[in-house]
C-alpha positions as MATLAB code, in Angstrom:
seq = 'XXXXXXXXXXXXXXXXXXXXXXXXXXXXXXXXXXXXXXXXXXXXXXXXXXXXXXXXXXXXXXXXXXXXXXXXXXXXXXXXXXXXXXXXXXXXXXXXXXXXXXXXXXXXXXXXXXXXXXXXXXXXXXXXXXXXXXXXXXXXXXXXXXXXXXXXXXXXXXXXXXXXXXXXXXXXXXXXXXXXXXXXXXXXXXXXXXXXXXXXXXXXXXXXXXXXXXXXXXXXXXXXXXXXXXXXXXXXXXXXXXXXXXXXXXXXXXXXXXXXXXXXXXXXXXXXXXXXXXXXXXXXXXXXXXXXXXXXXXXXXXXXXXXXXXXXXXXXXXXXXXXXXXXXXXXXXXXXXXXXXXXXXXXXXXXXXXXXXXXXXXXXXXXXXXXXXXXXXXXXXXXXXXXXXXXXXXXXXXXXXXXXXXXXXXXXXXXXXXXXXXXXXXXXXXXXXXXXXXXXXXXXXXXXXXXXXXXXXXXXXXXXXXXXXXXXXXXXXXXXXXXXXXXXXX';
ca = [
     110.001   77.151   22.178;
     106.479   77.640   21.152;
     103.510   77.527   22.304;
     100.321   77.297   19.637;
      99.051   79.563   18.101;
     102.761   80.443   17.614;
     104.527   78.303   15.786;
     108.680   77.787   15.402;
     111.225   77.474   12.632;
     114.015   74.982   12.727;
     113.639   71.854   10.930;
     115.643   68.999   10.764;
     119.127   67.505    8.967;
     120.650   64.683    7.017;
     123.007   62.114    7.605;
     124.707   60.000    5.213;
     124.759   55.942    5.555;
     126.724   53.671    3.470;
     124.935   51.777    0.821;
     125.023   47.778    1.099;
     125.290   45.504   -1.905;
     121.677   43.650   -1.048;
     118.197   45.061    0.383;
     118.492   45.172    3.930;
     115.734   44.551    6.732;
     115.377   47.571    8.721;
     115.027   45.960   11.845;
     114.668   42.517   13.421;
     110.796   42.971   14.531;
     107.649   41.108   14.255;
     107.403   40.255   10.621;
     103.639   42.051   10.423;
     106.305   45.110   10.564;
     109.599   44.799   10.036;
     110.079   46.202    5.836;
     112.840   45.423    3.674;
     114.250   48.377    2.044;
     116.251   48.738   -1.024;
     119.557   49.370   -0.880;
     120.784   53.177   -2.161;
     121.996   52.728   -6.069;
     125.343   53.098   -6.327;
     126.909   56.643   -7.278;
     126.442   58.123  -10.668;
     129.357   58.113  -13.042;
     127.848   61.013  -15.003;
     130.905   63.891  -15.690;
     130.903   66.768  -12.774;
     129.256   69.219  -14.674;
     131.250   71.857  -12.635;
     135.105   72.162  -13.318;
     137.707   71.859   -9.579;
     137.516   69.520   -7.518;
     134.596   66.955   -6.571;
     135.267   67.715   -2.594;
     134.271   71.705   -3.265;
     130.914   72.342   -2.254;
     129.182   75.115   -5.468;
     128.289   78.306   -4.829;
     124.152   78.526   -4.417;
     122.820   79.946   -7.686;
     120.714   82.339   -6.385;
     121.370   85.302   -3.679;
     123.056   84.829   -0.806;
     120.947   82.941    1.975;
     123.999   84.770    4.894;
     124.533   88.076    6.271;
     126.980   89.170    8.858;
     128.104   92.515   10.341;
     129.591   94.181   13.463;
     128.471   95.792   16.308;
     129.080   99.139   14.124;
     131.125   99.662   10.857;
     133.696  101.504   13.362;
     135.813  100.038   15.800;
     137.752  101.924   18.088;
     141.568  101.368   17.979;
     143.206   98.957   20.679;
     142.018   95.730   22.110;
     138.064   95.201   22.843;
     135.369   93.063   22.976;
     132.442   92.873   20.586;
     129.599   91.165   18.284;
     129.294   89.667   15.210;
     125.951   89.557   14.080;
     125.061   86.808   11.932;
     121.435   85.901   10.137;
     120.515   83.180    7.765;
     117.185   83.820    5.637;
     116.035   81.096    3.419;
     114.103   81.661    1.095;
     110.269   80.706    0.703;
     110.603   77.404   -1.935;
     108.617   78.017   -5.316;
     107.992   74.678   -5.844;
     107.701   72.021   -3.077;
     110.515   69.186   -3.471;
     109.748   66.233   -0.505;
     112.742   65.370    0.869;
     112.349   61.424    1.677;
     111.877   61.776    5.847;
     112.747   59.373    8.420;
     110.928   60.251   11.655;
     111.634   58.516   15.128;
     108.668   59.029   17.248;
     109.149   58.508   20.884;
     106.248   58.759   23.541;
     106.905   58.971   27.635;
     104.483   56.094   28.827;
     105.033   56.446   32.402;
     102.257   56.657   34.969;
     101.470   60.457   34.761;
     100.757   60.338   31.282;
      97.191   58.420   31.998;
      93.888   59.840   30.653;
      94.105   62.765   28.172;
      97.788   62.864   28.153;
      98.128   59.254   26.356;
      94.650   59.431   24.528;
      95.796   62.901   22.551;
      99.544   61.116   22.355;
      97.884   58.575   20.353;
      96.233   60.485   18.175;
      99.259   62.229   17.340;
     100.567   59.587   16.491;
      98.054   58.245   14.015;
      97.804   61.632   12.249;
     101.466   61.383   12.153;
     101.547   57.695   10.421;
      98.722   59.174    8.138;
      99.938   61.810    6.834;
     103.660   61.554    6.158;
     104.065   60.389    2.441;
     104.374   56.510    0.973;
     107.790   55.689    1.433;
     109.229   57.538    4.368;
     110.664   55.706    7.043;
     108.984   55.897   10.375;
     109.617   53.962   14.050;
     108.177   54.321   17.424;
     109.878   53.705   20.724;
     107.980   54.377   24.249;
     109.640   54.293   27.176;
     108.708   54.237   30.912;
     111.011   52.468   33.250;
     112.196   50.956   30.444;
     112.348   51.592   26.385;
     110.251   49.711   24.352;
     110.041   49.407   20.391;
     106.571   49.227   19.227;
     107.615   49.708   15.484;
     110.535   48.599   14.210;
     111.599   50.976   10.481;
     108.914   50.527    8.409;
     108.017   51.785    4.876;
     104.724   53.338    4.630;
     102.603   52.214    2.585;
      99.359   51.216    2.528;
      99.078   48.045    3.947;
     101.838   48.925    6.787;
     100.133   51.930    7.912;
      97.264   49.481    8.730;
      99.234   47.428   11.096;
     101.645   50.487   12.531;
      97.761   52.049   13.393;
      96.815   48.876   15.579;
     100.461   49.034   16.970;
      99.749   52.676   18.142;
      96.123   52.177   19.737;
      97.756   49.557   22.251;
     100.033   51.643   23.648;
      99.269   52.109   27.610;
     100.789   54.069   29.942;
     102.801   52.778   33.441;
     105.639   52.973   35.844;
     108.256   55.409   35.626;
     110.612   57.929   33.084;
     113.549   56.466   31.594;
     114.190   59.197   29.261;
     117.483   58.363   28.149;
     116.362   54.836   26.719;
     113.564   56.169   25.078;
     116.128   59.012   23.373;
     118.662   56.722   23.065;
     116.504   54.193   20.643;
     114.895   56.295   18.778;
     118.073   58.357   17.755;
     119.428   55.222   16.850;
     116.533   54.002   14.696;
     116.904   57.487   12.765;
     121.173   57.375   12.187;
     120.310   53.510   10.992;
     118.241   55.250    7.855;
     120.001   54.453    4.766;
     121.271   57.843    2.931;
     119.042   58.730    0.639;
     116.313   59.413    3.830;
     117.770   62.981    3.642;
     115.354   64.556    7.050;
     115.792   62.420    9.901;
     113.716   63.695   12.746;
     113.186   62.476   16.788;
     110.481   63.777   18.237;
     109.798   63.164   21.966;
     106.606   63.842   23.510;
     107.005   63.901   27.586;
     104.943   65.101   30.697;
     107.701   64.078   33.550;
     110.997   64.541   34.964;
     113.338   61.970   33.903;
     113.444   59.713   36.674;
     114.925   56.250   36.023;
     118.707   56.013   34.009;
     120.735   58.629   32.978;
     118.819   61.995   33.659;
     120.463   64.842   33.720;
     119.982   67.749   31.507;
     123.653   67.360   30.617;
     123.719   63.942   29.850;
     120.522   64.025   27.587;
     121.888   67.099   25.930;
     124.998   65.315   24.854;
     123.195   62.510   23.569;
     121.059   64.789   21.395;
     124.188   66.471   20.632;
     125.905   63.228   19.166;
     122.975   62.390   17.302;
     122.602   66.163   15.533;
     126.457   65.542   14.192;
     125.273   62.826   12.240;
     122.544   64.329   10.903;
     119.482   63.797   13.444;
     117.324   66.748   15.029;
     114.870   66.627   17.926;
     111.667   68.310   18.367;
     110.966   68.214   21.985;
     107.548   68.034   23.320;
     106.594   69.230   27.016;
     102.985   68.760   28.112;
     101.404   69.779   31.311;
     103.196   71.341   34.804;
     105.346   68.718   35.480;
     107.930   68.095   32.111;
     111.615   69.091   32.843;
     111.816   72.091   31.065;
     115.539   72.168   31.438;
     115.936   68.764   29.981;
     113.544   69.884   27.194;
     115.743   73.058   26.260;
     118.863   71.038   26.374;
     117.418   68.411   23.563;
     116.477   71.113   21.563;
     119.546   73.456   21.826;
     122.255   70.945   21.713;
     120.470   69.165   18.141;
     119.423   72.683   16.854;
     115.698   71.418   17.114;
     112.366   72.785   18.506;
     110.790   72.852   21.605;
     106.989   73.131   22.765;
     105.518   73.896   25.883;
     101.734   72.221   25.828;
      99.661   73.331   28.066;
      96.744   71.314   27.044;
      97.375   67.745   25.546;
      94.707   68.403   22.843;
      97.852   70.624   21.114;
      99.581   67.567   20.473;
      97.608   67.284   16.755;
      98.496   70.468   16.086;
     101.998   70.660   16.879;
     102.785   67.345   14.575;
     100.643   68.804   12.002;
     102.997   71.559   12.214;
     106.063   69.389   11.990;
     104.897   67.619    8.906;
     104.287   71.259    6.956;
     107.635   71.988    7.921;
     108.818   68.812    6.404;
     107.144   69.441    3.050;
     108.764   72.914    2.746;
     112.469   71.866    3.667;
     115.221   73.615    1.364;
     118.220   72.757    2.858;
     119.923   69.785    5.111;
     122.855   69.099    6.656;
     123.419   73.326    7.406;
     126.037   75.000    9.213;
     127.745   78.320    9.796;
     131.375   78.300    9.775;
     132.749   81.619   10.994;
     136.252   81.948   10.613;
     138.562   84.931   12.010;
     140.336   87.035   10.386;
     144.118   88.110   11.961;
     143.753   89.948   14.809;
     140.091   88.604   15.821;
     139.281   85.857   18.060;
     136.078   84.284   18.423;
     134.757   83.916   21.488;
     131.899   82.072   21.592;
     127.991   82.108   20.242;
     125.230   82.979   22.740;
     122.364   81.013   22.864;
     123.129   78.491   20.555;
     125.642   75.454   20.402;
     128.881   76.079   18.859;
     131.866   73.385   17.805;
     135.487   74.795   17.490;
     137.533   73.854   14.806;
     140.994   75.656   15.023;
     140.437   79.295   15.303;
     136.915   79.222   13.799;
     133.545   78.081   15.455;
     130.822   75.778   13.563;
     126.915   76.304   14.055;
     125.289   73.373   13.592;
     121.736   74.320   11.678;
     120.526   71.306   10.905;
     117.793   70.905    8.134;
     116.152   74.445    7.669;
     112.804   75.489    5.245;
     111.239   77.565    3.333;
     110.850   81.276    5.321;
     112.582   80.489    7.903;
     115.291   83.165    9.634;
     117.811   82.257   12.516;
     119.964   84.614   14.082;
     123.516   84.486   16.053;
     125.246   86.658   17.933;
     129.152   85.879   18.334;
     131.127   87.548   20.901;
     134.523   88.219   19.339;
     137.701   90.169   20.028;
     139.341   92.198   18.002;
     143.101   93.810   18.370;
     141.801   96.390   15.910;
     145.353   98.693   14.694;
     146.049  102.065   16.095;
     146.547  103.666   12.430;
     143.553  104.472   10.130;
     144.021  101.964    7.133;
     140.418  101.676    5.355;
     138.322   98.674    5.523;
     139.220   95.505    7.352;
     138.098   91.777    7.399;
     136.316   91.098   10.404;
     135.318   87.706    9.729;
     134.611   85.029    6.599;
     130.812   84.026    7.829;
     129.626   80.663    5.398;
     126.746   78.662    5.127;
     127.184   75.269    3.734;
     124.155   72.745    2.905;
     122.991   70.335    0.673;
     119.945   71.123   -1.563;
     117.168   68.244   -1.268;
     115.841   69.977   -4.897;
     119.143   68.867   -6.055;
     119.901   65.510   -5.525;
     121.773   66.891   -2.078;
     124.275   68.274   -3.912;
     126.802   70.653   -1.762;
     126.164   74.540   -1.574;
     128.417   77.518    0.075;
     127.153   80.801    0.595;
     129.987   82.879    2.223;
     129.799   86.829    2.995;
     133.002   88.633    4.779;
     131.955   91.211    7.685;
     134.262   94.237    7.798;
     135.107   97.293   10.043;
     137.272  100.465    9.998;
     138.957  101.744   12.658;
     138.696  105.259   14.316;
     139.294  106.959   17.261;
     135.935  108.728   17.131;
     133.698  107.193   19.880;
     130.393  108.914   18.697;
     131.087  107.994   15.319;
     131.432  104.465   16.499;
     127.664  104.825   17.560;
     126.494  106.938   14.470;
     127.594  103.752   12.417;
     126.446  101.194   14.698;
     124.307   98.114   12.922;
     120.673   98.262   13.779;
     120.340   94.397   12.837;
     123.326   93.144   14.896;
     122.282   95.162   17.956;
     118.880   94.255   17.811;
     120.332   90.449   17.328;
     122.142   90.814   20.272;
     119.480   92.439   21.944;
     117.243   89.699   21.339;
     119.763   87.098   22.298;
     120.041   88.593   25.973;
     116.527   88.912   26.567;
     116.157   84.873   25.552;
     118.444   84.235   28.088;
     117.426   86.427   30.649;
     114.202   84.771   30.352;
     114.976   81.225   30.433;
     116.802   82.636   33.908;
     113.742   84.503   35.068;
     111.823   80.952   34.436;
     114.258   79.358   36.868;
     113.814   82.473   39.411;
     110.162   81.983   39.365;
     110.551   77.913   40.244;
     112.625   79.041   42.952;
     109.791   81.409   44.427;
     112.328   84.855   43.176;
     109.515   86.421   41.688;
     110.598   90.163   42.650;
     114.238   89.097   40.974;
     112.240   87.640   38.041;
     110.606   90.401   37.688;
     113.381   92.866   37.404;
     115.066   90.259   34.896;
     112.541   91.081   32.522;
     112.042   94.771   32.856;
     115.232   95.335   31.995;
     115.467   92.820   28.964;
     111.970   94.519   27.610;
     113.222   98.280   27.989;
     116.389   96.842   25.862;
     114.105   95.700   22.929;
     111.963   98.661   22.654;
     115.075  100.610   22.558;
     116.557   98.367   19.810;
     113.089   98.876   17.980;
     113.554  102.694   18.087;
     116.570  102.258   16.173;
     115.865   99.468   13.704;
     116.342  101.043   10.533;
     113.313   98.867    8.608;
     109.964   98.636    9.569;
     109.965   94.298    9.574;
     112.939   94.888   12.229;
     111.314   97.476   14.197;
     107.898   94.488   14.097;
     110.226   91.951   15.592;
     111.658   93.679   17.891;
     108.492   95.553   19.481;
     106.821   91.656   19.060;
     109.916   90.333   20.945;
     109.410   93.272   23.993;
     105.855   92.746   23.946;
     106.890   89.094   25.064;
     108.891   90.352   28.067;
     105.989   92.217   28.994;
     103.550   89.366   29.100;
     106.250   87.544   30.539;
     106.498   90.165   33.650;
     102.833   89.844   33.864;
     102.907   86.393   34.452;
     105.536   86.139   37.137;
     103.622   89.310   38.520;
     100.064   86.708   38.452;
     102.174   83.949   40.059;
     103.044   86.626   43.018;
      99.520   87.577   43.479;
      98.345   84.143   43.970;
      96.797   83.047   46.937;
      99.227   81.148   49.025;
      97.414   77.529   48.304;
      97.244   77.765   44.769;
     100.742   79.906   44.062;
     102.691   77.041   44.040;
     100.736   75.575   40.826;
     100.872   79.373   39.425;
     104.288   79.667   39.667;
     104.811   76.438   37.977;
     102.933   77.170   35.251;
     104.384   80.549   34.949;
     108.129   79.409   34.769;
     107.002   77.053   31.942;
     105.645   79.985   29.961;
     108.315   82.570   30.682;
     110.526   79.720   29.820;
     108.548   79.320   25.929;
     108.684   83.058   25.158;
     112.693   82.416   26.334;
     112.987   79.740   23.781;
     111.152   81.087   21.374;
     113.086   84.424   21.485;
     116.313   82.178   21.376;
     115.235   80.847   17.695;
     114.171   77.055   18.690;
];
């Protein structure tokens, strides 16, 4: 999660629709907005320039976008538990290819958003409608005790932007939070993009606690979830005290999208404006890790982030992903690793498959295979150990450990919140000590550094005077809960 100045990485994905023989209307809407669009053209019958089969995806033809590696290059014989680290760097783009972007915006209307809360909404909105490019696809759904369509799917352009702009300065806030509605229609309006809309974003902007329908984190997580496997990503918004930050972190892990906490509304500008660089720099859609065991491993699962089985191997959805941007996993596995001393061993086949928006979406695999020896040497198991695994790991515990703390604090635990931390912050500054390049040993002492000002916040909450600790501890679980997030990757 972020909060500005501090901004995230993951963008969004893709998700194929099937092309119909005439121009279809978007949606069934007042005709001032409701835009026909042209149908996709029907597949090229140019000759596959690459021998095999169509169905392969082609190796990437530059360097490998994957890395993966153990705990240590030694595992001790027998039967154990350990990690996989695995990190995804992409590349900064040299040129700037815009992906065509369909982007459901959906705004929480209810009561508490009146005054600054709506006013800033609004103009987030506008800049939105502004400045994404002639020709995306764009919709906007509110929803209070109800959901509520205020654009249908409409090309911009410029005379649609002029009537989506009067649309978005009615919009008034009452009555209460039905969340699911809201998330419900605007996933829909983004799956209903035809194909060649190859970034298909939701973005929800909320102050409350889902109140009316569905509500529960679990329910709204699944929901994002079944939108995210065809393609659709949600940045979640959170403004003010009173947003359901579990709710929140549930949308964004379950659709591999972002999450911001707001303390002001006037970020709201900002954080869009953010959105829409990210959207200009995208380099791959449709990603996802596929890590598949070798004999004698199992996985076990993927901390912090969500993870599909499929047979022995697990799937990481990624979603779209830009220019820059680096995500990290760290897979618990175990390995039966063989008593005798036989050289190298697979560990596990670790692949990235996308599609390239600079290439027509055309399929690409990066794949690396993590290894290990085995030895009966503990120390040596140590001397080999992988500084960027362990400090993945590392990094991975003190994300969750904070995201608990944040739930400590709510509950008035601020001694057991406190703790929490220390102990996740001593673990990163010892991870820093042994990162073995100075950009690791940055992240890691930035990452610590976060615990720290996490502590001091649940440590301000605790010296609050009793009338106002309430709204300090509020605010401080919200924090502790970004630098969580934003440790996490989202």
């Amino acid at each position: 999660m972020t909060r500005l100045p501090v901004a995230l990485s993951v963008a969004l994905a893709v998700s194929g629709c099937a092309a119909s023989a005439a121009p279809p209307v978007i949606a069934s809407a007042p005709a001032h907005l409701a835009v026909a669009v042209a149908a996709d053209p029907p597949p090229s019958r140019a000759p596959d320039p690459f021998p095999g089969s169509p169905d392969r995806p082609r190796p990437a033809p530059s360097g490998a976008w994957i890395g993966a590696a153990g705990d240590s290059e030694l595992l001790l014989a027998g039967d154990r538990e350990t990690f996989l680290g695995v990190w995804v760097d992409v590349p900064t783009a040299a040129h700037k290819v815009h992906a065509p972007v369909a982007v459901s915006l959906v705004i929480d209307t209810s009561g508490s958003m009146a005054g600054a809360k709506i006013e800033h909404a609004r103009l987030a909105a506008r800049d939105l409608v502004l400045h994404l490019a002639d020709g995306d696809l764009v919709s906007i759904e509110t929803f209070a005790d109800e959901a509520r369509e205020r654009v249908p799917p409409t090309v911009l352009g410029p005379s649609t932007r002029r009537d989506i702009l009067a649309e978005i300065a009615s919009i008034q806030p009452s009555g209460g939070t039905n969340m699911f509605d809201g998330l419900r229609a605007g996933e829909s309006r983004a799956l209903g993009a035809p194909a060649r809309y190859a970034v298909r974003r939701v973005l929800v902007v909320s102050d409350g606690m889902a109140n009316v329908g569905p509500s529960s984190p679990e329910i709204l997580g699944q929901l994002a979830a079944r939108g995210a496997d065809r393609g659709v990503q949600v940045t979640a918004i959170g403004v003010g005290l009173e947003y359901d930050e579990r709710t929140l972190n549930a949308l964004a892990v379950r659709s591999s999208g972002r999450l911001y906490h707001l303390g002001e509304p006037r970020e709201m500008e900002a954080i869009l404006a953010r959105e829409l660089d990210l959207l200009e720099s995208t380099m791959a859609t449709d990603a996802v890790v596929e890590i598949v065991p070798a004999p004698g491993v199992q996985l076990l699962g993927v901390d912090g982030a969500r993870a599909d089985r499929v047979g022995a191997a697990l799937h990481v959805p990624l979603g779209s992903m830009f220019g820059g941007q680096h995500r990290e996993l760290a897979v618990r596995v175990r390995v039966t690793a063989p008593d005798e001393i036989a050289g190298a061993r697979p560990l596990a086949s670790v692949r990235l498959r996308f599609r390239d928006p600079a290439d027509g979406g055309l399929e690409r695999l990066h794949e690396v295979v993590a290894r290990y020896e085995v030895t009966t040497d503990a120390a040596a198991v140590e001397r080999r150990a992988n500084a960027r695994t362990r400090a993945i790991v590392s990094m991975q515990d003190a994300a969750q450990v904070a995201v608990r703390a944040a739930q400590s604090v709510n509950a008035g635990q601020l001694a057991e919140a406190d703790r929490d931390l220390a102990r996740a912050e001593d673990r990163l500054a010892q991870a820093a000590k042994k990162a073995d390049s100075a950009e690791l040993r940055a992240r890691m002492e930035k990452a610590a550094a976060g615990m720290s000002a996490a502590r001091a916040v649940a440590q301000k909450a605790a010296a609050a005077p009793a009338a106002a600790r309430p709204a300090a501890m509020r605010a401080g679980a919200l924090d502790i809960n970004s630098k969580g997030m934003e440790a996490a990757g989202y």
